[in-house]
Biopython code that builds the backbone (N, CA, C, O; Angstrom):
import numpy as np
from Bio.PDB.StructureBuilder import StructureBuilder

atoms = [
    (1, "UNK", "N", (70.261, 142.993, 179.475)),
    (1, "UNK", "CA", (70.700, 141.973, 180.413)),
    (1, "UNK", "C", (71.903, 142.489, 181.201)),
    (1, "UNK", "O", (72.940, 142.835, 180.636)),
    (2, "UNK", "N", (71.773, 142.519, 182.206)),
    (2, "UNK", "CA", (73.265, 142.442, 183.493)),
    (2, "UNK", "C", (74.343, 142.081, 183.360)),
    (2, "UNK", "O", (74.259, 140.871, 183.151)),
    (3, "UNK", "N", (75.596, 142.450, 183.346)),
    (3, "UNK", "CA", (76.468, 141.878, 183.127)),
    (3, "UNK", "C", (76.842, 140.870, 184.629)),
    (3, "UNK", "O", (75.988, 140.918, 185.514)),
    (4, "UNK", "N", (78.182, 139.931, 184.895)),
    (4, "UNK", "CA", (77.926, 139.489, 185.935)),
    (4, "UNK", "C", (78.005, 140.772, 187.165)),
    (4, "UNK", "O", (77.039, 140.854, 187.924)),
    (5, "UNK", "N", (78.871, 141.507, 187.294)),
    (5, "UNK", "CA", (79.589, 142.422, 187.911)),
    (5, "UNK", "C", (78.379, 143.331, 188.512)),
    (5, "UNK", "O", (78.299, 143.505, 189.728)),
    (6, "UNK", "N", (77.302, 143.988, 187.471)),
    (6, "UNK", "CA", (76.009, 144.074, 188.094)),
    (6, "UNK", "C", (75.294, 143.331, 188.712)),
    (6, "UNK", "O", (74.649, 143.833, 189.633)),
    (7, "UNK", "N", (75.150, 141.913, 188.442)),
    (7, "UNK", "CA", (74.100, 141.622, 189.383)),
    (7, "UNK", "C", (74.764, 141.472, 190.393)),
    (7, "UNK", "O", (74.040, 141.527, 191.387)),
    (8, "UNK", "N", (76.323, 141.226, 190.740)),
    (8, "UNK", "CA", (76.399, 141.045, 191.901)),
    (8, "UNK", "C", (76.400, 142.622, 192.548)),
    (8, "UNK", "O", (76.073, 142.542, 193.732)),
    (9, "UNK", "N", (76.605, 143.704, 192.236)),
    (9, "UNK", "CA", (76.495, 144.997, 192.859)),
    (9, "UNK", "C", (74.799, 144.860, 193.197)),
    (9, "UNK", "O", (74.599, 145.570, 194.183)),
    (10, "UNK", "N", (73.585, 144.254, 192.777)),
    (10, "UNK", "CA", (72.497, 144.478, 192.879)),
    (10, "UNK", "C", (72.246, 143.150, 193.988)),
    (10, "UNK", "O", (71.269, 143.267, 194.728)),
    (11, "UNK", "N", (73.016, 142.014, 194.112)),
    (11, "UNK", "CA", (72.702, 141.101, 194.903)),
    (11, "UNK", "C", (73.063, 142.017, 196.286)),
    (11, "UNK", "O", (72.208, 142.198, 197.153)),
    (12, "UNK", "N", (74.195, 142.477, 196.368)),
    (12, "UNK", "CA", (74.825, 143.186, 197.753)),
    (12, "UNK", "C", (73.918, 143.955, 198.233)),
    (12, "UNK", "O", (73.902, 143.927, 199.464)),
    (13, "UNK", "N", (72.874, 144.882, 197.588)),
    (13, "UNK", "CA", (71.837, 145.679, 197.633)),
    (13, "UNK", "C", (70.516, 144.991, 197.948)),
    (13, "UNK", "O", (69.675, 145.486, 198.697)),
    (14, "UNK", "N", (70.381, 143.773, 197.306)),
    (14, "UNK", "CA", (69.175, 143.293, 197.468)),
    (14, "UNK", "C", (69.420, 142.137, 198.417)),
    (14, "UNK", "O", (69.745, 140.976, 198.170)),
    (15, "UNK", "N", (69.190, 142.726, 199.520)),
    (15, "UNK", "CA", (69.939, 141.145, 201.122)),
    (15, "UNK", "C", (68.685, 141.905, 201.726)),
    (15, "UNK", "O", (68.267, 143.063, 201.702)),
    (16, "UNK", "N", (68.230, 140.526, 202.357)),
    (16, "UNK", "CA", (67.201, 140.341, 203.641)),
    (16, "UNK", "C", (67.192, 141.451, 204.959)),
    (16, "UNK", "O", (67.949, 141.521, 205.927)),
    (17, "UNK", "N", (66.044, 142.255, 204.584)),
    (17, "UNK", "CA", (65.862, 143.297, 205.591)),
    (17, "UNK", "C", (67.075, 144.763, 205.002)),
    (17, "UNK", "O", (67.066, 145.760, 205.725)),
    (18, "UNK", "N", (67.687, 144.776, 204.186)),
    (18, "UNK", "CA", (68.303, 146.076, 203.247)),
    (18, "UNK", "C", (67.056, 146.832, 203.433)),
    (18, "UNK", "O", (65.876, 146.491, 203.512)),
    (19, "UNK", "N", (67.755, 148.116, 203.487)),
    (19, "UNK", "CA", (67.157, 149.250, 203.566)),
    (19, "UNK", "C", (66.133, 149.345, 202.160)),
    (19, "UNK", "O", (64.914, 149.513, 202.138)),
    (20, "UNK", "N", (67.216, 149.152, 200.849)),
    (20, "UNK", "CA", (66.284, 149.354, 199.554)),
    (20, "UNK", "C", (64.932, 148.335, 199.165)),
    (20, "UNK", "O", (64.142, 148.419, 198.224)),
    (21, "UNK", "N", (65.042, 146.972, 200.719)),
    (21, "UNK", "CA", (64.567, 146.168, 200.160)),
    (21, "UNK", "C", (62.791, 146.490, 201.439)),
    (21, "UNK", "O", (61.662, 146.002, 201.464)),
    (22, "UNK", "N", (63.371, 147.316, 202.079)),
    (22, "UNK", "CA", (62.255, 147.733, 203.330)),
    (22, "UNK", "C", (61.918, 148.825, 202.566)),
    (22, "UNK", "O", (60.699, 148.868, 202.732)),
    (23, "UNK", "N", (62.265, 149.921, 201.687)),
    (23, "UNK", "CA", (62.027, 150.630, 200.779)),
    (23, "UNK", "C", (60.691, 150.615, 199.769)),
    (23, "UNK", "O", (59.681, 151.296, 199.594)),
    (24, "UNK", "N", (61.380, 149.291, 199.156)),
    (24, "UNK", "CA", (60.370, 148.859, 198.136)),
    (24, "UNK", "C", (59.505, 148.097, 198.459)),
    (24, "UNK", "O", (58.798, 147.770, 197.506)),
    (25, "UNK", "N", (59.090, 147.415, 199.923)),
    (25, "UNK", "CA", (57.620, 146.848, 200.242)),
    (25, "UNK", "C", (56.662, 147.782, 200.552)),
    (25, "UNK", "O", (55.479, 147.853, 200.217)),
    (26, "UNK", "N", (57.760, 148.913, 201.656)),
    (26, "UNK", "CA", (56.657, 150.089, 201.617)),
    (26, "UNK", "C", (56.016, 150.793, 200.776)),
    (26, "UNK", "O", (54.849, 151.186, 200.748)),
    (27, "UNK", "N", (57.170, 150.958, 199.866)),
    (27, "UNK", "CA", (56.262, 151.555, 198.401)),
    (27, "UNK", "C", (55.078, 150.770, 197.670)),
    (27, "UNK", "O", (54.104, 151.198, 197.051)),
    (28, "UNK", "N", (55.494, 149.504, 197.952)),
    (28, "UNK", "CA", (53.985, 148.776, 197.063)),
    (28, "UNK", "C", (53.467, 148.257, 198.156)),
    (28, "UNK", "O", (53.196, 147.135, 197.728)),
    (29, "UNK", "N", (53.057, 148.259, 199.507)),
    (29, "UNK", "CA", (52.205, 148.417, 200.484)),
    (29, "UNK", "C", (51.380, 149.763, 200.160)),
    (29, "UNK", "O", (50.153, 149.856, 200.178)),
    (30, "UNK", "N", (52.314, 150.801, 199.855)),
    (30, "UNK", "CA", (51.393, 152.017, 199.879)),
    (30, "UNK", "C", (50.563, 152.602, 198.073)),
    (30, "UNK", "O", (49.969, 153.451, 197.409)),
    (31, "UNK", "N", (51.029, 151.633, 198.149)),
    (31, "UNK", "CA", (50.182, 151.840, 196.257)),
    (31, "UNK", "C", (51.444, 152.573, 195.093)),
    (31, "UNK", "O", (50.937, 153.060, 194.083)),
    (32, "UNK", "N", (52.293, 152.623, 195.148)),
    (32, "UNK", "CA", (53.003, 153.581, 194.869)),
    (32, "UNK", "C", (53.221, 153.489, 193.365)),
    (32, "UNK", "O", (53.882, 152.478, 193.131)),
    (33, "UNK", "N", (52.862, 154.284, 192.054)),
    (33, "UNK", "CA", (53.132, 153.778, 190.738)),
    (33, "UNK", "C", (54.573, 152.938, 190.519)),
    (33, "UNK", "O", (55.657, 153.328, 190.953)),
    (34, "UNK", "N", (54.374, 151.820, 189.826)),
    (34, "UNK", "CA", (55.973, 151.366, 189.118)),
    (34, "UNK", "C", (56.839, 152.314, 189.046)),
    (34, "UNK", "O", (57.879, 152.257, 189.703)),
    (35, "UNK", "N", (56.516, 153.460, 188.140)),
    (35, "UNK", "CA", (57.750, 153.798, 187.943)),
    (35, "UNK", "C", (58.713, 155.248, 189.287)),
    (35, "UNK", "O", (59.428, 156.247, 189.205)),
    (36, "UNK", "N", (58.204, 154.589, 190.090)),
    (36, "UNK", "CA", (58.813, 155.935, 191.459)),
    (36, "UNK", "C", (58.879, 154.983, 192.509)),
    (36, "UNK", "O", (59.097, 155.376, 193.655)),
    (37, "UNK", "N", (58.642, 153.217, 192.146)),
    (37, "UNK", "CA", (59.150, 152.332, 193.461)),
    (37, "UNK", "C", (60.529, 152.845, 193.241)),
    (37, "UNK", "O", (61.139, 153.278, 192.264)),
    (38, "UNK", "N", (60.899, 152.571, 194.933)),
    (38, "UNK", "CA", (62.937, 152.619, 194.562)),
    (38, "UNK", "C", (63.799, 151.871, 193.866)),
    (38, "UNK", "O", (63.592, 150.658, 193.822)),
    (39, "UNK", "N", (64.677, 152.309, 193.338)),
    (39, "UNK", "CA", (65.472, 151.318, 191.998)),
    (39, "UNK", "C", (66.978, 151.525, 192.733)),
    (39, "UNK", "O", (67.453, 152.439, 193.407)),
    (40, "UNK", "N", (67.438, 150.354, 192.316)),
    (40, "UNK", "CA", (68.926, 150.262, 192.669)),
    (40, "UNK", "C", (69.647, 150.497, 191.340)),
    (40, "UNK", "O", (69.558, 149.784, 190.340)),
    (41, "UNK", "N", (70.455, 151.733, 191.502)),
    (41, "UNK", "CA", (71.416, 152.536, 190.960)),
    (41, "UNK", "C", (72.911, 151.842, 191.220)),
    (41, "UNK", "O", (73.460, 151.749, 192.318)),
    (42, "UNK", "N", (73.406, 151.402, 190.011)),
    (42, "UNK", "CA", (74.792, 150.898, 189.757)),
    (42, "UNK", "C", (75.344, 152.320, 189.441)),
    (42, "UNK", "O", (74.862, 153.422, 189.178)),
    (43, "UNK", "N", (76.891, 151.639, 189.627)),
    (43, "UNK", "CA", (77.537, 152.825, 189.681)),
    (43, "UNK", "C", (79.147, 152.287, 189.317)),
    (43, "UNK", "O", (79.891, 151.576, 189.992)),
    (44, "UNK", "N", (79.304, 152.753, 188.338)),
    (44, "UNK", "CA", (80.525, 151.653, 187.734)),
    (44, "UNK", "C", (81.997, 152.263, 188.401)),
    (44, "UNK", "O", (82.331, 153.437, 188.556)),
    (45, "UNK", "N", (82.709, 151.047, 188.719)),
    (45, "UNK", "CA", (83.562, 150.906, 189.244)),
    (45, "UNK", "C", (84.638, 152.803, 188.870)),
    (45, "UNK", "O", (84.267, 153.326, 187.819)),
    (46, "UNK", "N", (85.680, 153.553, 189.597)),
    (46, "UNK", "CA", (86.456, 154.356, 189.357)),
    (46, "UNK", "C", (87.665, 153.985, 189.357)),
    (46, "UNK", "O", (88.421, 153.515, 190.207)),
    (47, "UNK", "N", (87.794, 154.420, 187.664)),
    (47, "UNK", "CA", (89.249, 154.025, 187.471)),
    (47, "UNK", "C", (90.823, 154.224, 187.956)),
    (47, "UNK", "O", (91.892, 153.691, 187.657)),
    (48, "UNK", "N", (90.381, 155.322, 188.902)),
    (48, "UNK", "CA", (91.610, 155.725, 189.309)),
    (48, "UNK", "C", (92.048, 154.825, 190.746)),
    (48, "UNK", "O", (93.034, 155.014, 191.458)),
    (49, "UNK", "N", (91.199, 154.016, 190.868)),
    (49, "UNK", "CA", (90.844, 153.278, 192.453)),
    (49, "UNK", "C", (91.570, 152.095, 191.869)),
    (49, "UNK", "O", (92.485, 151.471, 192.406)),
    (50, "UNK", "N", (90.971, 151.858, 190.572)),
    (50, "UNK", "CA", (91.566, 150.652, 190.010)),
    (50, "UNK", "C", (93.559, 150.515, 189.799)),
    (50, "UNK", "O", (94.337, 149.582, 190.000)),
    (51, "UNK", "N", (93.712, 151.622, 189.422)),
    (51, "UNK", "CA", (94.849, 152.016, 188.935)),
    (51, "UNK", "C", (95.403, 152.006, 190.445)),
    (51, "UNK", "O", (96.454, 151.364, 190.478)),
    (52, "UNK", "N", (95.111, 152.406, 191.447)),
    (52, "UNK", "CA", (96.065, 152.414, 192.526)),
    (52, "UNK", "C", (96.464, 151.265, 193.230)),
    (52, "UNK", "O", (97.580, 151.012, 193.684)),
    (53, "UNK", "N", (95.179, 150.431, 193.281)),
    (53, "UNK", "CA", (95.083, 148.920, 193.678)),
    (53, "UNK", "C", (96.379, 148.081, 193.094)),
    (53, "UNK", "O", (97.290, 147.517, 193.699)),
    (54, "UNK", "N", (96.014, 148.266, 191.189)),
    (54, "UNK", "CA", (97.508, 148.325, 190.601)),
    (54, "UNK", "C", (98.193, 148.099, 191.350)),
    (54, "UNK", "O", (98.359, 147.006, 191.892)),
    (55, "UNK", "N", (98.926, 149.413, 191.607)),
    (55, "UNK", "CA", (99.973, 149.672, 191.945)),
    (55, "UNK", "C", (100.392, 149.411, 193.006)),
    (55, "UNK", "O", (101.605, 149.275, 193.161)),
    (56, "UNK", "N", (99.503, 149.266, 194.052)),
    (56, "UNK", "CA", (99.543, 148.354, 195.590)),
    (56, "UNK", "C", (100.098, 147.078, 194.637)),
    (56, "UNK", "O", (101.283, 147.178, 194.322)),
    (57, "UNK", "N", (99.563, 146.192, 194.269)),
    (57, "UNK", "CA", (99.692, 144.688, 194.007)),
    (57, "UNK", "C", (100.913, 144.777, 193.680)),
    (57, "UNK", "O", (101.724, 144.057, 194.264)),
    (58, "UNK", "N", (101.493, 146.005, 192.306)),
    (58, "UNK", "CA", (103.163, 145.508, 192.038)),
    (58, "UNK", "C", (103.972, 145.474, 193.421)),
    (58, "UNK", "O", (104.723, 144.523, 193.638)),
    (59, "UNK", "N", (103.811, 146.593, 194.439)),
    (59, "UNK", "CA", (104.620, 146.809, 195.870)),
    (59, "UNK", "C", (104.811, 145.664, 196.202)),
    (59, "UNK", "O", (105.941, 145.250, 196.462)),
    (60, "UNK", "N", (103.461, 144.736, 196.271)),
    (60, "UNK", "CA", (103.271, 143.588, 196.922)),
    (60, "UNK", "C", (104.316, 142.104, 196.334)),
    (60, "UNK", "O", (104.963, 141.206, 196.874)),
    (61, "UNK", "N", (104.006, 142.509, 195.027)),
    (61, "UNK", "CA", (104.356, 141.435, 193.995)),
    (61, "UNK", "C", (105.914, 141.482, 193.776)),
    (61, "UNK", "O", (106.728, 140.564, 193.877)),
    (62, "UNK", "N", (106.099, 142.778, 193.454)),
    (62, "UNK", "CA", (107.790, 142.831, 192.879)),
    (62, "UNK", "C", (108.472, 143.610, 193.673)),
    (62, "UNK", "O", (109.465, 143.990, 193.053)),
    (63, "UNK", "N", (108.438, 144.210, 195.137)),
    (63, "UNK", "CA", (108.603, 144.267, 195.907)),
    (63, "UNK", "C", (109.170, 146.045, 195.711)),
    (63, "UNK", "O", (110.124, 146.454, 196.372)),
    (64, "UNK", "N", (108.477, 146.880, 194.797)),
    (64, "UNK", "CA", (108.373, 148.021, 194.616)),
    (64, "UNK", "C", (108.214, 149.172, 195.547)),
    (64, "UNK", "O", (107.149, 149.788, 195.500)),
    (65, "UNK", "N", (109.128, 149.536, 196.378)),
    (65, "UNK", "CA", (109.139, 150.091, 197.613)),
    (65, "UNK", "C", (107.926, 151.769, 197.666)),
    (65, "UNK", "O", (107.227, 152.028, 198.645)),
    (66, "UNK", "N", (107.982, 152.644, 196.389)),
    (66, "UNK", "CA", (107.074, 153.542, 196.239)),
    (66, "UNK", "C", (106.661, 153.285, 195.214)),
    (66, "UNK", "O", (107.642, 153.112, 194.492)),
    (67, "UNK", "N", (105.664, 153.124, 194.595)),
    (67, "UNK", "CA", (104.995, 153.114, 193.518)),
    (67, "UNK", "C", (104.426, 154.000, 192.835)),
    (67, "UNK", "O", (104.200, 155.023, 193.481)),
    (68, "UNK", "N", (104.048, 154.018, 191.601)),
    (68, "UNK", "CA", (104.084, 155.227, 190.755)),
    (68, "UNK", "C", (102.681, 156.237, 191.233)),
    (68, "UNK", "O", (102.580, 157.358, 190.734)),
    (69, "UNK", "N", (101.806, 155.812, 192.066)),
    (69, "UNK", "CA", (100.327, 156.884, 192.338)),
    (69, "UNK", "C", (101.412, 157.125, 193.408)),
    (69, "UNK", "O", (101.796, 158.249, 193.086)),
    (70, "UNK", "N", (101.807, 156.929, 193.989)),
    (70, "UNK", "CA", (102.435, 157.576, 195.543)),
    (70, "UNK", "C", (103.736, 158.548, 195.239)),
    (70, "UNK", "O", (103.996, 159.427, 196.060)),
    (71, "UNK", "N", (104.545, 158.391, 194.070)),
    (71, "UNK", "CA", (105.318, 159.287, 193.498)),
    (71, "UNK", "C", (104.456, 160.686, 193.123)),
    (71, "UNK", "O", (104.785, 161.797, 193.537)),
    (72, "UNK", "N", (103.347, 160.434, 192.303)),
    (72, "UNK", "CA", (102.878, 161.522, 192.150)),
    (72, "UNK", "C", (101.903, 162.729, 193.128)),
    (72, "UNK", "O", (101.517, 163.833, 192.744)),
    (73, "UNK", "N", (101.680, 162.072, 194.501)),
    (73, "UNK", "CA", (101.671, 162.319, 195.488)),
    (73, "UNK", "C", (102.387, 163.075, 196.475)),
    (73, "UNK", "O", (102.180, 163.980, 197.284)),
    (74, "UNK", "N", (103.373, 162.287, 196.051)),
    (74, "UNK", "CA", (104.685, 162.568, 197.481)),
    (74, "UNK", "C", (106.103, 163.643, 196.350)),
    (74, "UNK", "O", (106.543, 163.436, 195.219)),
    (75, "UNK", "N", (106.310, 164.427, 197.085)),
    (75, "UNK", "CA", (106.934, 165.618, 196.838)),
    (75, "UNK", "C", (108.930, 165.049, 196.820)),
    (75, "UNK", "O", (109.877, 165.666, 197.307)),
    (76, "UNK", "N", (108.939, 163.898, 196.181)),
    (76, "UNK", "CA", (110.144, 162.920, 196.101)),
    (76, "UNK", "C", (110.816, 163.349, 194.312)),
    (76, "UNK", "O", (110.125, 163.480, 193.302)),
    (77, "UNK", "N", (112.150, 163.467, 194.408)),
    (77, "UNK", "CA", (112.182, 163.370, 192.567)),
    (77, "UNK", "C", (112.476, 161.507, 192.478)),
    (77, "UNK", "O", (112.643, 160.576, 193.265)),
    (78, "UNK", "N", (112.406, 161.725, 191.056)),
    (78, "UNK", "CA", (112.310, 160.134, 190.163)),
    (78, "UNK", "C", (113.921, 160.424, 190.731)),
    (78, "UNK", "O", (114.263, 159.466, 190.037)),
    (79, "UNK", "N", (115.214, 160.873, 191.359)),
    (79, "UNK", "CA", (116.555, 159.831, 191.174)),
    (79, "UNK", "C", (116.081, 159.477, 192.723)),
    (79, "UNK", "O", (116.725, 158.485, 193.065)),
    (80, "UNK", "N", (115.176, 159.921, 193.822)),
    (80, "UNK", "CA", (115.217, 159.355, 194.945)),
    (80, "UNK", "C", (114.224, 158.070, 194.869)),
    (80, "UNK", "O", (114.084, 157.360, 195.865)),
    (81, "UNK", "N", (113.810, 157.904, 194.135)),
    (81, "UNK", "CA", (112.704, 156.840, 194.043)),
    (81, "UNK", "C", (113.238, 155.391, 193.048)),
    (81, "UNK", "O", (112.904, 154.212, 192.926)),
    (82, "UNK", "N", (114.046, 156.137, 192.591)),
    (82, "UNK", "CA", (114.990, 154.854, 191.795)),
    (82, "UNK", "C", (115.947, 154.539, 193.251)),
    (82, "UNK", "O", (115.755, 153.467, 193.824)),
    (83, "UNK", "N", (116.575, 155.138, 193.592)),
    (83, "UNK", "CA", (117.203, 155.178, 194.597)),
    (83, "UNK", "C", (116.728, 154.023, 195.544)),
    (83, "UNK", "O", (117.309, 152.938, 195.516)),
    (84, "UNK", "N", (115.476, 154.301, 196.535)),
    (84, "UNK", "CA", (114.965, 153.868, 197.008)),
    (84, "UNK", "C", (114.355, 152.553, 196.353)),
    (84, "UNK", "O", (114.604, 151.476, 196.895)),
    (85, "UNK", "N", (113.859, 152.581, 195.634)),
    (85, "UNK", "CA", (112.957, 151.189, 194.957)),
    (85, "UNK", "C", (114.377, 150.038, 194.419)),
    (85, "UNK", "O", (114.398, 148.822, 194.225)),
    (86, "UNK", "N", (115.463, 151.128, 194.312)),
    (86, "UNK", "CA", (116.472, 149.858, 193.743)),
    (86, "UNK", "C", (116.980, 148.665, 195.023)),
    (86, "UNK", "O", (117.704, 147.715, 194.728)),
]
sb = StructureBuilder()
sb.init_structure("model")
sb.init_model(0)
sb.init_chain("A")
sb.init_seg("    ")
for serial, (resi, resn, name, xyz) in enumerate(atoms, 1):
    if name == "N":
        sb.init_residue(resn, " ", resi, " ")
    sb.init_atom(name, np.array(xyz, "f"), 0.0, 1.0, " ", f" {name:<3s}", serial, name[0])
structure = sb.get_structure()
């Protein structure tokens, strides 16, 4: 069974006139066995996307002027970033 998070990645995929969804009439218009119709492939979220979002929201939230993915980025030491964020 799907968790919710999949079906909605498979609802976004499966919309009126989608490519995967013009895909798969042609395939069973054209006889095509079950198992080689097209399938929608999930693809679980990347954590490091998650983690930066993070770190956007504290900027946002606690008013964190560089945040810690952009420190490790940016060629700054930790006393200019205390500095700055204080």
């Amino acid at each position: 069974m799907e968790t919710k998070h999949e079906m909605q990645q498979i609802g976004r995929v499966d919309r009126i006139g989608s490519k995967w969804k013009r895909d798969l009439v042609d395939a069973c218009a054209a006889g095509v066995a079950p198992d080689k119709v097209p399938r929608v492939v999930i693809r679980s979220v990347i954590f490091q996307i998650l983690y930066q979002r993070w770190d956007d929201l504290r900027v946002l939230l606690r008013g964190v002027v560089i945040s810690p993915s952009l420190v490790e980025n940016a060629a700054l030491s930790q006393e200019t970033v205390d500095t700055i964020n204080g």
